[in-house]
Every structure is written in structure tokens, then in C-alpha cells.
Legacy VTK file of the C-alpha trace (Angstrom):
# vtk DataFile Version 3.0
C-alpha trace
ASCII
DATASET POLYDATA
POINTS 289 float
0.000 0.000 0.000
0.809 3.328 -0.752
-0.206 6.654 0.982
0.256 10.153 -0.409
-0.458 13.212 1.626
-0.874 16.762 0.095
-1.408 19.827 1.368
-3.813 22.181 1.086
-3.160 25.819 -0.474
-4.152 29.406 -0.969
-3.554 30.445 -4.006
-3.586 34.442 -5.523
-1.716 35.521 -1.874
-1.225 39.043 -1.617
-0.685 40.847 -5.069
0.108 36.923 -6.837
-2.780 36.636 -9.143
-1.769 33.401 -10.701
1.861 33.116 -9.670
1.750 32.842 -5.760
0.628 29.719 -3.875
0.810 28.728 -0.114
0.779 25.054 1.198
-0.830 24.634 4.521
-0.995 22.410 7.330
-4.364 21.264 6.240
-3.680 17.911 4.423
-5.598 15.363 2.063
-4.602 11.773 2.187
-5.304 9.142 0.385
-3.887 5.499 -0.129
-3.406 3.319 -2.977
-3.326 -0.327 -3.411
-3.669 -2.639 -6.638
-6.991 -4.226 -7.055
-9.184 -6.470 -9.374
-11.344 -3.865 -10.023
-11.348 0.049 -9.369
-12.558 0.727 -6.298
-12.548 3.951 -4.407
-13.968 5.157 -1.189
-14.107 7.790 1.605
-15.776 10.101 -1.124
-19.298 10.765 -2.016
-20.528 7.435 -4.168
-21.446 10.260 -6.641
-17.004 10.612 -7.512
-16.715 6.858 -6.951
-16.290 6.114 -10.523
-14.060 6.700 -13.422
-14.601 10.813 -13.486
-13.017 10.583 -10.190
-10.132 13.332 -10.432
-7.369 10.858 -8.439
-8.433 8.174 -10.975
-7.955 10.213 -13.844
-4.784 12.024 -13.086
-3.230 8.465 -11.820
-4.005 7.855 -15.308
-2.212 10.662 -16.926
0.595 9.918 -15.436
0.872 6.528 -16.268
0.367 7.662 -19.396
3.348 9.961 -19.206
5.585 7.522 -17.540
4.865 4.586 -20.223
2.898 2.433 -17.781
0.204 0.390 -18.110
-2.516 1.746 -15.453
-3.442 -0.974 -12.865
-7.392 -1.516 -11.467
-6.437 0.151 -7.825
-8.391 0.656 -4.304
-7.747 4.519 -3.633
-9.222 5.316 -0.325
-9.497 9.269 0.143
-9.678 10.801 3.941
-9.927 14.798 3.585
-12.160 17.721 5.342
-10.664 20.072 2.731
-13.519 22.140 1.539
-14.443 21.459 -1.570
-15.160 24.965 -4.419
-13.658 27.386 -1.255
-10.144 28.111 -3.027
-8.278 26.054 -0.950
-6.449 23.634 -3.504
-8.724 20.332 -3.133
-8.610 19.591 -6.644
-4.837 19.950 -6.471
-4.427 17.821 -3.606
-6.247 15.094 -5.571
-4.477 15.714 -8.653
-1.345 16.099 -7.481
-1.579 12.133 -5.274
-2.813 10.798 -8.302
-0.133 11.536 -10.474
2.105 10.592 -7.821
0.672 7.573 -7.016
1.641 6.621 -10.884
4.978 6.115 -10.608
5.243 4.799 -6.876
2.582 2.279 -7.710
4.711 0.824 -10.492
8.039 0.684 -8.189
9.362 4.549 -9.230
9.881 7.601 -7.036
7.572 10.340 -8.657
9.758 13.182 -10.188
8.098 16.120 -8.346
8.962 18.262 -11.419
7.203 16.231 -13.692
4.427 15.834 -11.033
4.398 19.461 -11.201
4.230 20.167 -14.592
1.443 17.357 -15.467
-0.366 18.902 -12.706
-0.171 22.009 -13.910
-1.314 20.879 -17.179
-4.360 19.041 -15.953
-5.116 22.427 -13.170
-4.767 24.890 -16.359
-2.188 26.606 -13.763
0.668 26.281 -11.245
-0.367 28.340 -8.883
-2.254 25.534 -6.731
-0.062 22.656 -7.259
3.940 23.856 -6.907
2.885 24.691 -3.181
1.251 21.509 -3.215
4.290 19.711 -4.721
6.874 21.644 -2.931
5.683 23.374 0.073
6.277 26.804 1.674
5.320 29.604 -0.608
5.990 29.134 -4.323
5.699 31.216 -6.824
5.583 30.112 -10.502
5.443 31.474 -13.951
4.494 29.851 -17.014
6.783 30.408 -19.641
6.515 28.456 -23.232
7.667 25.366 -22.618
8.293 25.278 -19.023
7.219 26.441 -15.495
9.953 28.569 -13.371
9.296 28.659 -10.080
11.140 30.080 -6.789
9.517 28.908 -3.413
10.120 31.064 -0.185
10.542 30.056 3.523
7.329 30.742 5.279
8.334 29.233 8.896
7.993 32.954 10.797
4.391 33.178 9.767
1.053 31.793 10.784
-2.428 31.668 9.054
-6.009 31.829 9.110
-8.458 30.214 7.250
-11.961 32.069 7.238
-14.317 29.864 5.539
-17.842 31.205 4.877
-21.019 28.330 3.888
-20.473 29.870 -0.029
-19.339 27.835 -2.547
-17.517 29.329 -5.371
-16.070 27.896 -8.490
-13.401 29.054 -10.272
-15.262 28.909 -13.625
-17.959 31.403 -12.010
-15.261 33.603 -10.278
-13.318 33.987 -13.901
-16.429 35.277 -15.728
-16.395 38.527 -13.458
-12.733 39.518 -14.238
-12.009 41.912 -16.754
-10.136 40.899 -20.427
-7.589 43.882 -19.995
-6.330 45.754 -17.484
-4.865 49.320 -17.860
-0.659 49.524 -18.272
-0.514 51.293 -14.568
-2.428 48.697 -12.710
-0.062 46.336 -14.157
2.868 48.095 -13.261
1.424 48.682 -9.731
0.858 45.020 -9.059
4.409 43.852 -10.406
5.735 46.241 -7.843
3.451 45.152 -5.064
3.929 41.362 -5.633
7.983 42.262 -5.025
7.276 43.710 -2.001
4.858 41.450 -0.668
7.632 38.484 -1.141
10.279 40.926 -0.003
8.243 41.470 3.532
7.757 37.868 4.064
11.030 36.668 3.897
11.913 39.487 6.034
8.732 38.745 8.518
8.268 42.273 8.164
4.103 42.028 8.534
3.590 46.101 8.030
5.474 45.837 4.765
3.604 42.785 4.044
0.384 44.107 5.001
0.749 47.319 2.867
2.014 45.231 -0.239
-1.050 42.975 0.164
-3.131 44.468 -2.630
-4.829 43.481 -5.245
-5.741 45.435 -8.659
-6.649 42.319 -11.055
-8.729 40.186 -9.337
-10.158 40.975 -5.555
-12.095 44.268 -6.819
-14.245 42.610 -8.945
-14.533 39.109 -6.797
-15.880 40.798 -3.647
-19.093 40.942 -4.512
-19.442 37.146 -4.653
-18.013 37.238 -0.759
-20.229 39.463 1.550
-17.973 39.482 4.686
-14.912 40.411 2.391
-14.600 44.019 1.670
-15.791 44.987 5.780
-13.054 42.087 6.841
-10.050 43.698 4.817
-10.847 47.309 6.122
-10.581 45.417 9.854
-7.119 43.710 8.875
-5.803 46.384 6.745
-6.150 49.221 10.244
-4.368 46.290 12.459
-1.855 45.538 10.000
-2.899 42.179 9.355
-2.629 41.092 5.481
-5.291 39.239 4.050
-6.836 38.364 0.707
-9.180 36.091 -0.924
-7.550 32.670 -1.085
-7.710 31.290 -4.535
-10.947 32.350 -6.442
-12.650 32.410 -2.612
-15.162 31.802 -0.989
-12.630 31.218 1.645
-9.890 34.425 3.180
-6.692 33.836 4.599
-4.919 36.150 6.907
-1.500 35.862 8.517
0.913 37.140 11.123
3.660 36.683 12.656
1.630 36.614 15.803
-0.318 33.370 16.414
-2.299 34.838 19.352
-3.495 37.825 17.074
-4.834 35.680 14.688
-6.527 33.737 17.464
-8.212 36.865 18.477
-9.381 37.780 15.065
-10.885 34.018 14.296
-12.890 34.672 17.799
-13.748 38.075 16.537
-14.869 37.143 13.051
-17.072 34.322 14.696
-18.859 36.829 16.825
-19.458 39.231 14.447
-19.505 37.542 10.803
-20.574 33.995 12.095
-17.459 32.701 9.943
-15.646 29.370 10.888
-12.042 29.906 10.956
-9.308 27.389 11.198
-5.807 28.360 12.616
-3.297 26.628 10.223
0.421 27.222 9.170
2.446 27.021 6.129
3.643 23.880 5.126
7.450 23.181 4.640
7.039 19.736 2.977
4.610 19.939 0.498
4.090 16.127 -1.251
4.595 13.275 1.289
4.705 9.593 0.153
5.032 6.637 2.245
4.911 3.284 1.741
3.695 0.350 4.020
LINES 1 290
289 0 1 2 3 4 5 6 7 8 9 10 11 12 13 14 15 16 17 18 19 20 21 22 23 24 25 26 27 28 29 30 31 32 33 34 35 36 37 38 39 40 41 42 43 44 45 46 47 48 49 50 51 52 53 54 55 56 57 58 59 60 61 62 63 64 65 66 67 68 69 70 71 72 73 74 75 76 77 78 79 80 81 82 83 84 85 86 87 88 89 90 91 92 93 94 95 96 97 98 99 100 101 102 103 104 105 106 107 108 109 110 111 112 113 114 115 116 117 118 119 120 121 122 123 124 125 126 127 128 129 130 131 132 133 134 135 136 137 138 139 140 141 142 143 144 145 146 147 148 149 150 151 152 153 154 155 156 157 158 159 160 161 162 163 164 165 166 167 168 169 170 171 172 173 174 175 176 177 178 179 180 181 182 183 184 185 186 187 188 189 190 191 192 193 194 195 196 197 198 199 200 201 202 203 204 205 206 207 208 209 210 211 212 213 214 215 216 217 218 219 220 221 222 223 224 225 226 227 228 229 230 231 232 233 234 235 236 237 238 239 240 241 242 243 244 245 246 247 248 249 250 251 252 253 254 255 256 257 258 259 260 261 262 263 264 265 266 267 268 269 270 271 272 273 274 275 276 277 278 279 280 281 282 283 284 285 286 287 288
């Protein structure tokens, strides 16, 4: 048997529309064994069949590795919210793939992990943090991805998680096509910052860096608590931004007894759940039994 834990991640931190992903301590794991038949479990009997996203991307990467793709049990145990930008597509993605190559008696090349997960994602900004931990930021350039991850062991999160749904598809159709050349320039200059402040754990510059011209504007309105929340954070120097395409908003400090504070606060006030997590150094972990 094989199991495969991945972490969870907020993608689009700070001013990192599509480049910047976080891996937190918020893992999916699932285990793989060969079979007569495919079988898979710990999911809704509605994904228990060949659509299954584990199934299919264990697929793809036998594909890509020249194997022949064996009938397997995959047993799934996750409370990653599903459609809350938190990565759980990329945590299944990401294990399947995997699971490809250890299955057949091969350690998984995380870079090729990477880059068919990317592929299958339509983006990297999910799965390098899942792949590689810490904060990772990637760019897509022709024919490969280039990515540079950062240490993110002086900070801590929170996970505000509203009862919303949102999917990515929906969240896309509210951006605009083009953005003018100064919003552009502003954001390339506020996504340095925001990278330069976290490696320094400097949480003012980090704070003041965190914000976003090309996609948070126009993705507020599908998050009621959002715009009042960042106004609360931004006068206590506390960055935070919609995690991914949302519903769910991460904050972080340097401080884990602020952010306690600020989940019991939100609760009160906004009836939000909010999970205290941190950033996750490891990224994909594979063991075998």
C-alpha cells in the first residue's frame, strides 16, 4: 500500500494573481493499493467512478511515464472544503499523479508531477505549493514552469471559511479581459514587495504590499464578509486576501495569538468558521507500508 499526503493551499496571496501559492498544514490523504477492479472510497458514491479526479490524473501519469494503469483501491480521507479556493482539486491531482509512478516501483519526479499537474489544473499556482511546500511562486513560460519557493516558517495563518461555494469557472467570468498599463505596473511592484516582507517577517510591509488590482475588486461581490473584513485587517496591519478564487480568506501574522483573536472576533461578528493553520514546509509526502 501506498499513501500520499498533500497539502492544502491558498492560491492568488497578496498581489500573486496566478503566480503565488501557499501550502498549509491542512492535508488530504489518500492510499493506494492494486486491485481487481477500481474501487474507491471515503468520497461521495457520486465521484466513486471513473470521473473521479485521483483516478484520472493516476491515469495521466501513467500515461506519461509509459505504464500500463493498474485496477487500484484509492481510499481518500480529507475535510478540505471542496469549491472554497483552498487547492482540493490539487491535492487530488497532485496524489494521483504521484501515485503513478510509486505504484509501479518509481519515485515520482516532483517536477514532472508538477508540470502534469499544472497541465491538468490549467495553472501552477495551486499545485507547486502543493508539490513543494512553503510559498511558491511560478510562472508559465513556453515550454516550461519557473518557479522560486520562499521560507514561510515565521508566519502563521487563518483560514476564514464562509457556507459559499464558489467555483473558479464562475469567479473567472467577473474579471475583466484587460487591465490598464498602470495597474499592471502597480501590481508587479506590489507582488515584489509582498515576497520581499515575508522573507523578512516584516508584517507592516507585508500588510501594505497585500493588494490586489486584477482580481479581488471585482470578486468581492461574490463574498459578503470580504470588503468589511479587509478594512478590519488592513487598520491592524494584518494582510489578508481572498484565497484562490474564494469563498474562503486567509490572513497571517507573525503573531499566532493575534490571529486567534481575530478568528474569535470574526465568529462573533460575521458567524465565519475559521481554522488556525500554518504554512507547510514539505509539500508532497509519500510513504509506503
Amino acid at each position: 500500500m501506498i499513501r500520499i499526503s498533500v497539502p492544502a493551499t491558498s492560491a492568488n496571496c497578496g498581489a500573486g494573481f496566478d503566480t503565488m501559492g501557499l501550502a498549509l498544514d491542512w492535508r488530504g490523504e489518500f492510499s493506494f493499493e492494486k486491485a481487481d477492479r477500481l474501487v474507491i472510497t471515503g468520497c461521495p458514491e457520486a465521484y466513486a467512478g471513473e470521473d473521479n479526479l485521483v483516478w484520472r490524473a493516476y491515469q495521466k501519469g501513467c500515461r506519461a511515464a509509459g505504464f500500463e494503469p493498474d485496477p487500484l483501491h484509492i481510499h481518500i480521507e480529507t475535510d478540505i472544503p471542496f469549491a472554497r479556493g483552498l487547492g482540493s482539486s490539487a491535492t487530488c491531482i497532485v496524489a494521483g499523479l504521484a501515485a503513478a509512478w510509486e505504484i509501479h516501483g518509481q519515485p515520482a519526479s516532483r517536477q514532472e508531477v508538477m508540470a502534469l499537474a499544472a497541465e491538468m489544473e490549467g495553472h501552477p499556482d495551486n499545485v507547486a505549493p502543493a508539490v513543494f511546500g512553503n510559498l511558491c511562486t511560478t510562472v508559465m513560460t513556453e515550454d516550461q514552469a519557473v518557479m522560486c519557493a520562499s521560507d514561510m516558517s515565521l508566519w502563521h495563518c487563518l483560514a476564514l471559511v464562509p457556507d459559499l461555494e464558489v467555483s473558479t469557472a464562475e469567479a473567472r467570468k467577473v474579471l475583466p479581459g484587460d487591465i490598464p498599463l498602470k495597474t499592471a505596473a502597480r501590481q508587479a511592484g506590489m507582488a515584489a514587495l509582498f515576497v520581499q516582507g515575508l522573507e523578512r517577517g516584516d508584517q507592516q510591509l507585508v500588510c501594505a504590499a497585500c493588494q490586489d488590482r486584477l482580481h479581488e475588486p471585482y470578486r468581492q461581490q461574490l463574498i459578503p464578509a470580504y470588503s468589511r473584513l479587509k478594512e478590519v485587517c488592513m487598520a491592524n496591519a494584518v494582510p489578508l486576501w481572498i484565497s484562490g478564487s474564494g469563498s474562503t480568506m486567509l490572513a497571517i501574522s507573525r503573531d499566532r495569538e493575534q490571529l486567534e483573536s481575530m478568528r474569535d472576533w470574526v465568529s462573533r461578528h460575521f458567524g465565519l468558521e475559521g481554522r488556525l493553520v500554518d504554512p507547510d514546509g514539505k509539500g508532497l509526502v509519500i510513504c509506503h507500508e
